[in-house]
C-alpha positions as a LaTeX table, in Angstrom:
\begin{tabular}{lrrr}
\hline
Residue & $x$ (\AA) & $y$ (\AA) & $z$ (\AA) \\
\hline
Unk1 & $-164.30$ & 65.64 & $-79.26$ \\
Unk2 & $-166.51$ & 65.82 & $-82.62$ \\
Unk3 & $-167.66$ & 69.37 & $-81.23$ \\
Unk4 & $-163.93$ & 70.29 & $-81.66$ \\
Unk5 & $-163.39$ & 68.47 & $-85.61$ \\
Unk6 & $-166.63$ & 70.64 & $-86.44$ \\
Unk7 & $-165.27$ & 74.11 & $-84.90$ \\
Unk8 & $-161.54$ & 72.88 & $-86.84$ \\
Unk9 & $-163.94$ & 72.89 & $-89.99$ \\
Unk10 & $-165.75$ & 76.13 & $-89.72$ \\
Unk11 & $-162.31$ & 77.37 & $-89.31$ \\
Unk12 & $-160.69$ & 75.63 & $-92.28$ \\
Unk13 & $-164.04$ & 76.46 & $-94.34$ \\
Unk14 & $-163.80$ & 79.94 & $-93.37$ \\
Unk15 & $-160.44$ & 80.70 & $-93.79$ \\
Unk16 & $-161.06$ & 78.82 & $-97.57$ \\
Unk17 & $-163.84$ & 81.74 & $-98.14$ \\
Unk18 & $-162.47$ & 84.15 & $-97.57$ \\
Unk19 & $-159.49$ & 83.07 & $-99.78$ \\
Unk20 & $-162.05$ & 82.35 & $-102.61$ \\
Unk21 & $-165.15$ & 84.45 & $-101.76$ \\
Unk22 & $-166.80$ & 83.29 & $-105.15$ \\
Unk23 & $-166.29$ & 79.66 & $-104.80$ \\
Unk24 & $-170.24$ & 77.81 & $-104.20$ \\
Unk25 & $-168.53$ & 74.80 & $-103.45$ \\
Unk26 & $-166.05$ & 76.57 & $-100.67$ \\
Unk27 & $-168.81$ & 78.83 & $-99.15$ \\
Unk28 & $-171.75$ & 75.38 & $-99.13$ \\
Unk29 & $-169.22$ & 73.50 & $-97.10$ \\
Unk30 & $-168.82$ & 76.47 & $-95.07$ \\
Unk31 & $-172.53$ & 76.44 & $-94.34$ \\
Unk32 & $-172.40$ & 72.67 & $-93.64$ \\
Unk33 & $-169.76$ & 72.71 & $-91.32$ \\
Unk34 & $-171.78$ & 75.60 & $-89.55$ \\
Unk35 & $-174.66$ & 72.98 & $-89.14$ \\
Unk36 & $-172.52$ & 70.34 & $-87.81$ \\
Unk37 & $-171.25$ & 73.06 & $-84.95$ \\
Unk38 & $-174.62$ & 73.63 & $-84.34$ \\
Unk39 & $-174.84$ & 77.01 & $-85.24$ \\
Unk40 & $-177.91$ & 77.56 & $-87.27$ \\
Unk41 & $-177.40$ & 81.22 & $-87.88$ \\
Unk42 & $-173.93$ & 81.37 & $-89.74$ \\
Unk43 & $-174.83$ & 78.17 & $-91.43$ \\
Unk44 & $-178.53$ & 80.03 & $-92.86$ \\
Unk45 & $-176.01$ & 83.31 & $-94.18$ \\
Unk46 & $-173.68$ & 80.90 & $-95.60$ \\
Unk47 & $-176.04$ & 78.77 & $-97.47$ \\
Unk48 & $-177.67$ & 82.19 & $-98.39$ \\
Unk49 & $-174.19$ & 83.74 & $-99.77$ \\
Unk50 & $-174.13$ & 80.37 & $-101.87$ \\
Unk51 & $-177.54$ & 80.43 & $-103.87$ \\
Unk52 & $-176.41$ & 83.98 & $-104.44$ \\
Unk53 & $-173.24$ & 82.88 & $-106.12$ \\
Unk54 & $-174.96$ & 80.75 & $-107.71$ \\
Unk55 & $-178.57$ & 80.02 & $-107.93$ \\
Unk56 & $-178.17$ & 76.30 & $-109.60$ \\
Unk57 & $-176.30$ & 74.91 & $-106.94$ \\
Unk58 & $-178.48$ & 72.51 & $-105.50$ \\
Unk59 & $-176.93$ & 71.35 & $-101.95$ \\
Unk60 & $-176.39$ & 74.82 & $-100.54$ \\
Unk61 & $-181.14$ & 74.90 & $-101.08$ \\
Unk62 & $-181.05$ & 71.50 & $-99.00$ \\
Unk63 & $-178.74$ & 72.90 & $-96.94$ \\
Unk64 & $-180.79$ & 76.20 & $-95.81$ \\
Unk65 & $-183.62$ & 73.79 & $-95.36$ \\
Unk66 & $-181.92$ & 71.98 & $-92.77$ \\
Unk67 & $-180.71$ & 74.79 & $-91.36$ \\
Unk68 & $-183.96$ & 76.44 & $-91.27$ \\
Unk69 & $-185.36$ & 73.37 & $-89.49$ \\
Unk70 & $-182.18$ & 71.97 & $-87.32$ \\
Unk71 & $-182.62$ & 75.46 & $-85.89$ \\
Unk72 & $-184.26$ & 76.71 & $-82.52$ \\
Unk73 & $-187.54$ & 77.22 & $-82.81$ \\
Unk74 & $-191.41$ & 77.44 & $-81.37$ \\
Unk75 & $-194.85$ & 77.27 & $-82.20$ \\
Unk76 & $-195.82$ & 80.08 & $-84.69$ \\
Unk77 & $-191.77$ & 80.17 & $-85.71$ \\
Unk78 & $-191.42$ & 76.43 & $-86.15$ \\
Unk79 & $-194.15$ & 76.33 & $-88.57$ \\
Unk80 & $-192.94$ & 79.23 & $-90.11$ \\
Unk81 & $-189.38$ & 77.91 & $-90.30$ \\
Unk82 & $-191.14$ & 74.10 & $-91.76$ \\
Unk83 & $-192.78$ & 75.92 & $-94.99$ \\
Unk84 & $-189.17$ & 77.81 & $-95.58$ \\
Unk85 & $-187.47$ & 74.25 & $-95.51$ \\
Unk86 & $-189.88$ & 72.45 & $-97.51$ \\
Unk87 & $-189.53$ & 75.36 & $-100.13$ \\
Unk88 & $-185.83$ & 75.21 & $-100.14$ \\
Unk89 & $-186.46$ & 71.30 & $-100.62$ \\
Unk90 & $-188.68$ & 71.31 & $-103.18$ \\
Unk91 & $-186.76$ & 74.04 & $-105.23$ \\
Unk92 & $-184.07$ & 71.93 & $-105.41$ \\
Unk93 & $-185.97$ & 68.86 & $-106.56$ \\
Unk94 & $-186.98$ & 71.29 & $-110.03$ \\
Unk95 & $-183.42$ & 72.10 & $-110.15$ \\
Unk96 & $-182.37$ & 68.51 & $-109.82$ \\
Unk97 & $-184.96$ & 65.73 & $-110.08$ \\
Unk98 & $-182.09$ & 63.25 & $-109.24$ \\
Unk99 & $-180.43$ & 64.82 & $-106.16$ \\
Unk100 & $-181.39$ & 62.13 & $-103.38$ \\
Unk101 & $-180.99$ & 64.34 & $-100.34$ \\
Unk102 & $-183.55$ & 66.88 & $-101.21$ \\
Unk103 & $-185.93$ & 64.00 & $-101.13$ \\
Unk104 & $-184.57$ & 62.70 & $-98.02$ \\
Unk105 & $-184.86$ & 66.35 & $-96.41$ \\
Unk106 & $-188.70$ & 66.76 & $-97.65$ \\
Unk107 & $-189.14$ & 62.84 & $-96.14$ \\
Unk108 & $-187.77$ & 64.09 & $-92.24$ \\
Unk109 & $-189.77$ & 67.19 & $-92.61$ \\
Unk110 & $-192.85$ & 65.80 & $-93.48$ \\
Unk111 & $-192.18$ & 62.63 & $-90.76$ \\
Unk112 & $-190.92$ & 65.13 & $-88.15$ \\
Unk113 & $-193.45$ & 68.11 & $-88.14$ \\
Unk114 & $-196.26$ & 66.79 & $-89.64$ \\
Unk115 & $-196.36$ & 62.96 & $-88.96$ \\
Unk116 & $-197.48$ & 62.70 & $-92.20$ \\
Unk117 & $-195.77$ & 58.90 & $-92.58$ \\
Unk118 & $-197.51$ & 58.48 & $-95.98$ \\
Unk119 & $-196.11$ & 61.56 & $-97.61$ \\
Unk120 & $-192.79$ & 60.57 & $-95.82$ \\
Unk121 & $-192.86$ & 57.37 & $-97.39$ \\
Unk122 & $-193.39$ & 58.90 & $-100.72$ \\
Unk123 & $-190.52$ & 60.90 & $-100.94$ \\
Unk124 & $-188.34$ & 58.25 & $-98.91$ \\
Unk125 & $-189.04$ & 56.29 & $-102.23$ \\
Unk126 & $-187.73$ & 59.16 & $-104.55$ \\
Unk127 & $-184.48$ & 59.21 & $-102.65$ \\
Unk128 & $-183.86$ & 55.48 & $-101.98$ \\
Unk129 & $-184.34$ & 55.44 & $-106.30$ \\
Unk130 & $-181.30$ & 57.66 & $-106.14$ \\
Unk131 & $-179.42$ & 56.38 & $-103.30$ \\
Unk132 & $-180.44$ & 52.68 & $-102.34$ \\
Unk133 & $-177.21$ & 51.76 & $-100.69$ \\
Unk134 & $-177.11$ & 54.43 & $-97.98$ \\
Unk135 & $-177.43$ & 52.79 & $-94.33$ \\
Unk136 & $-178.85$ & 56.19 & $-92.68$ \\
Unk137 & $-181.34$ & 56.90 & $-95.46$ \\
Unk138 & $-182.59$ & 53.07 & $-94.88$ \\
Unk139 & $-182.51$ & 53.00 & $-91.27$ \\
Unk140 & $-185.03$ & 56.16 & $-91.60$ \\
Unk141 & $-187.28$ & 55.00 & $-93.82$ \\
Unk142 & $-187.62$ & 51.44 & $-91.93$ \\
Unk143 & $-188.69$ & 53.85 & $-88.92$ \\
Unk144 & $-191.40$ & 55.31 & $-90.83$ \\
Unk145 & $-191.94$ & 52.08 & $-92.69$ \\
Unk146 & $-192.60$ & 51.04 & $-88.90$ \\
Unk147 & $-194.76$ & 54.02 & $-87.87$ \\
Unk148 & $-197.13$ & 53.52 & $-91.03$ \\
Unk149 & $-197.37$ & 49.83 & $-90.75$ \\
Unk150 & $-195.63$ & 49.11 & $-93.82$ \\
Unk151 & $-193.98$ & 46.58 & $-93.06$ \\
Unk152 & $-193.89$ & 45.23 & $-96.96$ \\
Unk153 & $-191.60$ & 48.03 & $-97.58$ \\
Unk154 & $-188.66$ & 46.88 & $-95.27$ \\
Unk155 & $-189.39$ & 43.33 & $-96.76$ \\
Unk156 & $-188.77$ & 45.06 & $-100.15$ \\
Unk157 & $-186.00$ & 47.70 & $-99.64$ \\
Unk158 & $-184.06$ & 47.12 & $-96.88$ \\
Unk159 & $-183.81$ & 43.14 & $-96.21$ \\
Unk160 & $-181.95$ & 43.05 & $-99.97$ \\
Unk161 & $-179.81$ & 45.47 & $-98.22$ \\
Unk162 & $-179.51$ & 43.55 & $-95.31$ \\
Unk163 & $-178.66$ & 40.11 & $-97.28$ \\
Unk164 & $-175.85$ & 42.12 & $-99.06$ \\
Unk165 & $-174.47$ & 44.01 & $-96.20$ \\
Unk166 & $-174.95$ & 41.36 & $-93.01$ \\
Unk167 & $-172.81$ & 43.86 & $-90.85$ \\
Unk168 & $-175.20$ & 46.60 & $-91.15$ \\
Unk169 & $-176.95$ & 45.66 & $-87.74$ \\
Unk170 & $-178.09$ & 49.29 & $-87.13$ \\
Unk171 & $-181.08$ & 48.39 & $-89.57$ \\
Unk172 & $-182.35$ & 45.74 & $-87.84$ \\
Unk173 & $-185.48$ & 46.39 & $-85.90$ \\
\hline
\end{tabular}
C-alpha cells in the first residue's frame, strides 16, 4: 500500500517538474519521493538537478546524502558512497548551521558505518538543539545513547519529552 502513495508521488512530483523545470522546491521533493520508492538512482539525478538550480538550497545536499547512502552498495563502494554523504552533510551544515536534519544525517552515518557512537552523539546533540520535539530523532539518539552507555543523556533529553508527551511509548526502552 505505502509502495503505491510513494510511486502516486514520483508521479505527481514529476509531472510538477516538468511543468516548472526551474522550481528547487518542485524538483527536491521529486528527489525525496524517489527515496521513499526506493529508487536511489532517480532520487541521486534529482537531488543533483536541484543543487544545480540552486546551490543554497540546503535539503536537496541532505537529500543526495541519503540517497548516496540508502543506496545499494558494497565494500570498496559503500565506503566510497559514506565519504560522498558525509560531504553532502557537512556542506549543508556551512550553508545552514541551523538545519537539524543535516545533523541528524551526519549522526546515522557516523552510528551506521562507522559505530562511532561518540561522534553520533555529538551531532545527535546539534540536531536535537534544533529540533527537540521530534519523536524519530529521539528514539535514535536514545539507541545510541544506549549503545554508548549514556544513559544520562536519555535522563536529560528524552524523559522531559516523555513527561510531556506520555503517549509517545515508541521511546521507551
Amino acid at each position: 500500500m505505502a509502495t503505491g502513495l510513494f510511486e502516486a508521488a514520483v508521479e505527481t512530483f514529476g509531472q510538477l517538474a516538468k511543468a516548472k523545470p526551474e522550481d528547487v522546491e518542485v524538483q527536491t521533493q521529486l528527489g525525496y519521493a524517489y527515496l521513499k520508492a526506493k529508487n536511489y538512482e532517480a532520487a541521486e539525478k534529482a537531488f543533483k538537478a536541484a543543487k544545480k538550480l540552486d546551490k543554497t538550497f540546503v535539503p536537496a545536499y541532505v537529500g543526495l546524502g541519503m540517497a548516496y547512502v540508502e543506496g545499494p552498495a558494497k565494500g570498496l563502494e559503500a565506503v566510497y558512497h559514506f565519504r560522498r554523504a558525509v560531504g553532502e552533510a557537512k556542506r549543508a551544515t556551512k550553508l545552514d548551521p541551523d538545519y537539524a536534519p543535516a545533523y541528524r544525517l551526519l549522526s546515522e552515518l557516523y552510528e551506521r558505518f562507522r559505530e562511532d557512537h561518540e561522534k553520533a552523539i555529538t551531532y545527535y546533540l546539534q540536531y536535537l538543539k534544533r529540533e527537540p520535539d521530534n519523536p524519530e530523532g529521539l528514539y535514535s539518539f536514545g539507541l545510541v545513547c544506549i549503545q554508548a552507555g549514556q544513559y544520562d543523556k536519555i535522563e536529560r533529553y528524552i524523559i522531559p519529552y516523555l513527561k510531556t508527551h506520555p503517549d509517545a511509548v515508541q521511546l521507551l526502552p
